[in-house]
N, C-alpha and C positions, 0 to 999 in steps of 0.2 A: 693508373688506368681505372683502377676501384675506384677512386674519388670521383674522377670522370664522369662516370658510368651514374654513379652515388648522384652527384650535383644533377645528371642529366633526366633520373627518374624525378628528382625531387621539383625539376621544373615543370617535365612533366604532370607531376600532381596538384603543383599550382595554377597552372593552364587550365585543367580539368574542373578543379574547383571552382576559379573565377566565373569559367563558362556557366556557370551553374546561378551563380550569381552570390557565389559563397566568397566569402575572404579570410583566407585565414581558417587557422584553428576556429574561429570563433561560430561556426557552423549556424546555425539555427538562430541561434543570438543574436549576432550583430550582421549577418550577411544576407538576409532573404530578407521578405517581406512574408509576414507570417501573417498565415490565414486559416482560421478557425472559426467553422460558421462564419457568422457575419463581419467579424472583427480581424483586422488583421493592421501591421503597423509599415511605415514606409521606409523602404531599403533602401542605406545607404549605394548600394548599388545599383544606378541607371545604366540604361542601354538607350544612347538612342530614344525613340518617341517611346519604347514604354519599358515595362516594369518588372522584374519577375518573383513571382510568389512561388510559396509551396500552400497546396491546397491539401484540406484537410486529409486526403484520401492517399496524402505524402507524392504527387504530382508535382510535377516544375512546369508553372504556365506563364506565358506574359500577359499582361495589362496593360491597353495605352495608357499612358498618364493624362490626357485628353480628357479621356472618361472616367478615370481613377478617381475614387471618392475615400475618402481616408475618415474611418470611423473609431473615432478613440474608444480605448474601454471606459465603461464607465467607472466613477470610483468604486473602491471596495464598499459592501454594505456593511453594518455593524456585525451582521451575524460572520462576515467573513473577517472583521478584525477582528472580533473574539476567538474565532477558531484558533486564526496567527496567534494570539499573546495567551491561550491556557489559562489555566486556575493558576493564582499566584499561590507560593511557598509550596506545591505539590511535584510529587515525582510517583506518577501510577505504575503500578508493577503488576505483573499476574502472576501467580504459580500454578501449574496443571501437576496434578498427583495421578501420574499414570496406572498407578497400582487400583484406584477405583472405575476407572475408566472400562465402561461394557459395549462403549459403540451406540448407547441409548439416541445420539445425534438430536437429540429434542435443542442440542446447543445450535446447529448447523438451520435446522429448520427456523430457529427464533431470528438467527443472524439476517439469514433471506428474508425473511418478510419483514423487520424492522426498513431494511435497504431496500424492497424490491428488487430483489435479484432473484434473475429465473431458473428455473430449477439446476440448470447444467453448471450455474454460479456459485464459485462459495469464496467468502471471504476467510472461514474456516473449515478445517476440513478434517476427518480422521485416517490416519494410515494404519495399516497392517502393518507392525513390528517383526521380526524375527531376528534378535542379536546372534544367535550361532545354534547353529542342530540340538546341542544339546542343554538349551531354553525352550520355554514356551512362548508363542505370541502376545503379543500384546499390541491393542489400540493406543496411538498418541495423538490426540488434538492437536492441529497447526495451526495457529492464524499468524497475521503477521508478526514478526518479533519486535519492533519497534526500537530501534537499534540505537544508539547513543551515537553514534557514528556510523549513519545509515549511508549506502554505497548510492543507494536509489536519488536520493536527495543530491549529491554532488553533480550527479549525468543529467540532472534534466536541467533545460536549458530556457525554461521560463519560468522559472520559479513556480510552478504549479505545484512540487511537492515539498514539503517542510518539515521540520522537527521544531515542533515544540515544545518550549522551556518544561511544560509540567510531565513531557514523556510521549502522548503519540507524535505517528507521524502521519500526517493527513494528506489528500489530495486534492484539489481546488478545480475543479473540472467548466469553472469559468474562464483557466486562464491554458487548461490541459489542451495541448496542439496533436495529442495520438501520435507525438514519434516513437514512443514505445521503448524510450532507454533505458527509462527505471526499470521495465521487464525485465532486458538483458542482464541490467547492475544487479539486480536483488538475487543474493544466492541463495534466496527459500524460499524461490518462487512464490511468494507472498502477494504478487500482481496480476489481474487480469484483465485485457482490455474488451472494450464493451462492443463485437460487431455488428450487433443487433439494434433494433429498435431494443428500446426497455421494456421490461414486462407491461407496467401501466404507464405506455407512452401516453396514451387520453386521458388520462385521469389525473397525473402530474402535469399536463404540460403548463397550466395555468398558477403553480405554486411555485411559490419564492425559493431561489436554492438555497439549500444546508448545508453548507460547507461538513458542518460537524456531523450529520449525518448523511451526506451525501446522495441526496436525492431532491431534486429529480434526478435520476440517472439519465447519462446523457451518450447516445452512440457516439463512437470515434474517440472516445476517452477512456483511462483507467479507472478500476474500481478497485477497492481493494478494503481489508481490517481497521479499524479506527480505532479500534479500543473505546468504542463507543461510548467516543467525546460529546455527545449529545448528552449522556444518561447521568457520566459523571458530571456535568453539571448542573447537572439536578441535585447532585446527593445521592443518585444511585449505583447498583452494580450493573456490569457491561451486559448486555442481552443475555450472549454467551451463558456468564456465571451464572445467571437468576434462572436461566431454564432448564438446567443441569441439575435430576434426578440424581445423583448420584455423589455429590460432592465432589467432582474432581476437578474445581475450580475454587481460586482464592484468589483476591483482588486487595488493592490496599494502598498504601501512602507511604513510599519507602523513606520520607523526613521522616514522620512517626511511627517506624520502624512495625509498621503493623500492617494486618491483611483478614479481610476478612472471607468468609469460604460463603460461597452462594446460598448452597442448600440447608446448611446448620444454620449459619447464620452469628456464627463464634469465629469471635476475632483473636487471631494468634499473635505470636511477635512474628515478625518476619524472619529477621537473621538467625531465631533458635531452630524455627521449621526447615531454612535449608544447610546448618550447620547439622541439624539432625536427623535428619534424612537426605545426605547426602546434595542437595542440590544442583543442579549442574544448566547450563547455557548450550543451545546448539550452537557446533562450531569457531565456539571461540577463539579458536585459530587464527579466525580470519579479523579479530580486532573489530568486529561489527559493534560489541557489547551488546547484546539485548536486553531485553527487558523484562523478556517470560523467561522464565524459569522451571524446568522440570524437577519431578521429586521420579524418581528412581519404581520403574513398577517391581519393586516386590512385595512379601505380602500379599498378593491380590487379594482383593475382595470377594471377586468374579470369577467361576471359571471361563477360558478363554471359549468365544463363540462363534467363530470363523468358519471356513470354511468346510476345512478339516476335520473341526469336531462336531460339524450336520453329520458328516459323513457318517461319524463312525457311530 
């Protein structure tokens, strides 16, 4: 009677689907006609005289095919195959030294205005720490973790986000449709989607997009941390690191086992720094691997400046 019952939901789900113009697990992918902005591709699934899409605004509409004009993307540009293939023989790494960290956010403010992101936006961000009553607080820098076996990259269903070979993981918001699965997938909430116009929609609309830098920003898409794949290919350090007072950023090349710290400017080995100051990964648990690495806040440098201690 369970099997029954079993087979008879599981028709039901296919029914539903179909109607929808979905087939199949293959959801987004292979079963609609996807439309973003302007561009959208022709679904194996007909109906009859017309067509049905999902529109950017995540809507199920139809289209005669009469009137249906079918607009290929264009190729990738060079700047979008460079982003895909990275610097070759490189694997970028961060470490954040929580033990320097005073909430200065001069990191936070650099990151927004490199990317135009509006104030309410961060691609990084600082939290209020409290391990147990009897610690003190402490600020930890977030940006994205940039994962070796990143969760976000498997769910999205156009290949709009990637990992690549030299360590970030980027988002391609030429090819980004706003279904917002990387959101759900990412467990450090390291995603945010853009509902807005962009800060300087008139002023970017006429520039070529950067993949690597990700701007123009574009509504209806995700925004998120690069490890700002623009800077390293220049030869520099990540926004982030350079405009951190404080030293509590180090960046580096984990083939050449080395990192260098923003504000000094002294390049260390890598594997001594987190063999020796305890090193550690958020969540490792979950098999993510990241790629930032905290250093343990003790020591401070700083007294803690919270809330609690305006007060007192």
């Amino acid at each position: 009677m369970d099997e029954k019952n079993n087979d008879e939901k599981l028709s039901s789900r296919r029914k539903f689907l179909m109607n929808l113009g979905i087939a199949g697990t293959g959801a987004v992918a292979a079963g609609v006609a996807i439309y973003s902005g302007t561009h959208f591709e022709e679904s194996k699934e007909k109906t009859g005289n017309t067509i049905r899409v999902l529109t950017s605004d995540n809507k199920v509409a139809e289209v005669s095919i009469d009137s249906l004009k079918i607009v290929n993307r264009s190729e990738l540009s060079n700047n979008q195959i460079l982003g895909r293939e990275g610097i070759k023989n490189r694997r970028w790494v961060m470490i954040i030294d929580l033990a320097k960290c005073r909430n200065a956010r001069k990191c936070i403010s650099a990151c927004q205005a490199a990317h135009h992101l509006r104030p309410e936006q961060y691609h990084i961000n600082t939290l209020q720490m409290h391990d147990s009553e009897n610690t003190a607080p402490y600020f930890m820098p977030k940006p994205c973790q940039h994962c070796d076996n990143p969760p976000c990259v498997s769910v999205c269903p156009v290949d709009a986000t990637y990992k690549r070979p030299d360590g970030p993981v980027l988002i391609d918001n030429e090819r980004c449709i706003g279904c917002r699965f990387c959101i759900a997938a990412c467990p450090y909430s390291a995603r945010s989607f853009n509902w807005f116009d962009p800060k300087f929609a008139e002023e970017d609309k006429d520039k070529v997009y950067n993949v690597e830098l990700n701007v123009p920003q574009k509504k209806g898409t995700i925004t998120k941390c690069l490890f700002s794949a623009d800077r390293i290919r220049e030869g520099k350090l990540p926004y982030c690191v350079s405009a951190c007072p404080n030293g509590v950023y180090y960046f580096g090349d984990e083939n050449e086992d080395a990192v260098t710290n923003g504000t000094t400017k002294e390049t260390v080995q890598l594997s001594k720094l987190l063999r020796d100051n305890g090193g550690y990964r958020l969540m490792e648990e979950l098999g993510t691997k990241p790629r930032v690495y905290y250093l343990p806040a003790k020591n401070r440098l700083f007294p803690f400046e919270g809330e609690e201690s305006r007060k007192s």
